[in-house]
N, C-alpha and C positions, 0 to 999 in steps of 0.2 A: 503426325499430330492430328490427322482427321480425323482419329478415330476416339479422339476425345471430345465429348458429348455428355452435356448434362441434359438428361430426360428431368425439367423441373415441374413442368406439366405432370408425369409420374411423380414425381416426389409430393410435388403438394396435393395430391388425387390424395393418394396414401395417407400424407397427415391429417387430409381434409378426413377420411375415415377411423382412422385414429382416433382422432378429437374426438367424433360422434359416439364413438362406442364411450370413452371417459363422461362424456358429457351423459351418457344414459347411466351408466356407473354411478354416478355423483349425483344423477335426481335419485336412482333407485336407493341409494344408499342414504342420500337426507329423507327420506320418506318412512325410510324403516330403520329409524334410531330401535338399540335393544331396551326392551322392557323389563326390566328384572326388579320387582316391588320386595321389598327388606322382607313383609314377609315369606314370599318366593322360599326364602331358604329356609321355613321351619322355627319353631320355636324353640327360644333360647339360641339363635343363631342370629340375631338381628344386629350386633355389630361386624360380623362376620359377612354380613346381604348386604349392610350399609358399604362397606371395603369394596363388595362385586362388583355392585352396584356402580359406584364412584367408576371403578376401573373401566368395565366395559365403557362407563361413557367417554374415556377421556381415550381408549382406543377407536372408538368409535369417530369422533373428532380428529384425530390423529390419521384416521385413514380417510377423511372426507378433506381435510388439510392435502394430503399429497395427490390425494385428484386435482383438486384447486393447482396445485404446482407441478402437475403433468399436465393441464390446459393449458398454464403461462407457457411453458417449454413447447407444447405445437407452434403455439402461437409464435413464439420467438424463430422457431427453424422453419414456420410459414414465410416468417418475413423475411428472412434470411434467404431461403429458395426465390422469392418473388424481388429480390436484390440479385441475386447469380442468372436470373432470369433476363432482368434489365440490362444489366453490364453483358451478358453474354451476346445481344439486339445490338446490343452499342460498338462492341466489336465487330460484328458480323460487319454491320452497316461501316462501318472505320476501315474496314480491310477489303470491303468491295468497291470502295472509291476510288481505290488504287487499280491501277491496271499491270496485270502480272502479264508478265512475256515468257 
C-alpha cells in the first residue's frame, strides 16, 4: 500500500492551469462576440441575415455558457483535491502516532 500516493500538489498545479487557459478562452471569446449586420448577406436576403444573425448569437452564448461551466468544474475538482489533500495530512499524522513494531 505505500505505493499509493496522491500527487495533489500536481493535480491542482494542473487545474490551476487548466482554468487560466479557459479563463483566457472566455475573455477572448466575450470580446469577440460575431458581427454579422442583416445587410452582411445582401439584398433581398434580410430575413435570411436576420435567422444568421440570431443563430451565431445564441451559439456564441452557448459556447461562453460552457466556459462558465468548465470554470465551476475546475473549481469544484480544486476543492475536491485540496479535501484529498487534507484528509491525506490527517492520516499521515493519525498513523504516525502509532508506533509500528
Amino acid at each position: 500500500m505505500s505505493d499509493l500516493r496522491a500527487n495533489t500538489e500536481a493535480i491542482r498545479s494542473a487545474l490551476h492551469s487548466a482554468r487560466q487557459e479557459i479563463e483566457a478562452m472566455r475573455v477572448e471569446g466575450q470580446g469577440h462576440a460575431p458581427q454579422l449586420r442583416v445587410s452582411d448577406t445582401g439584398q433581398g436576403f434580410a430575413e435570411q441575415g436576420q435567422r444568421l444573425a440570431s443563430s451565431l448569437s445564441k451559439v456564441h452564448a452557448s459556447m461562453l455558457q460552457r466556459l462558465d461551466n468548465r470554470l465551476t468544474h475546475f473549481d469544484a475538482l480544486h476543492s475536491l483535491a485540496s479535501e484529498i489533500s487534507e484528509q491525506d495530512h490527517n492520516t499521515a499524522e493519525g498513523l504516525g502516532a502509532h508506533e509500528l513494531r
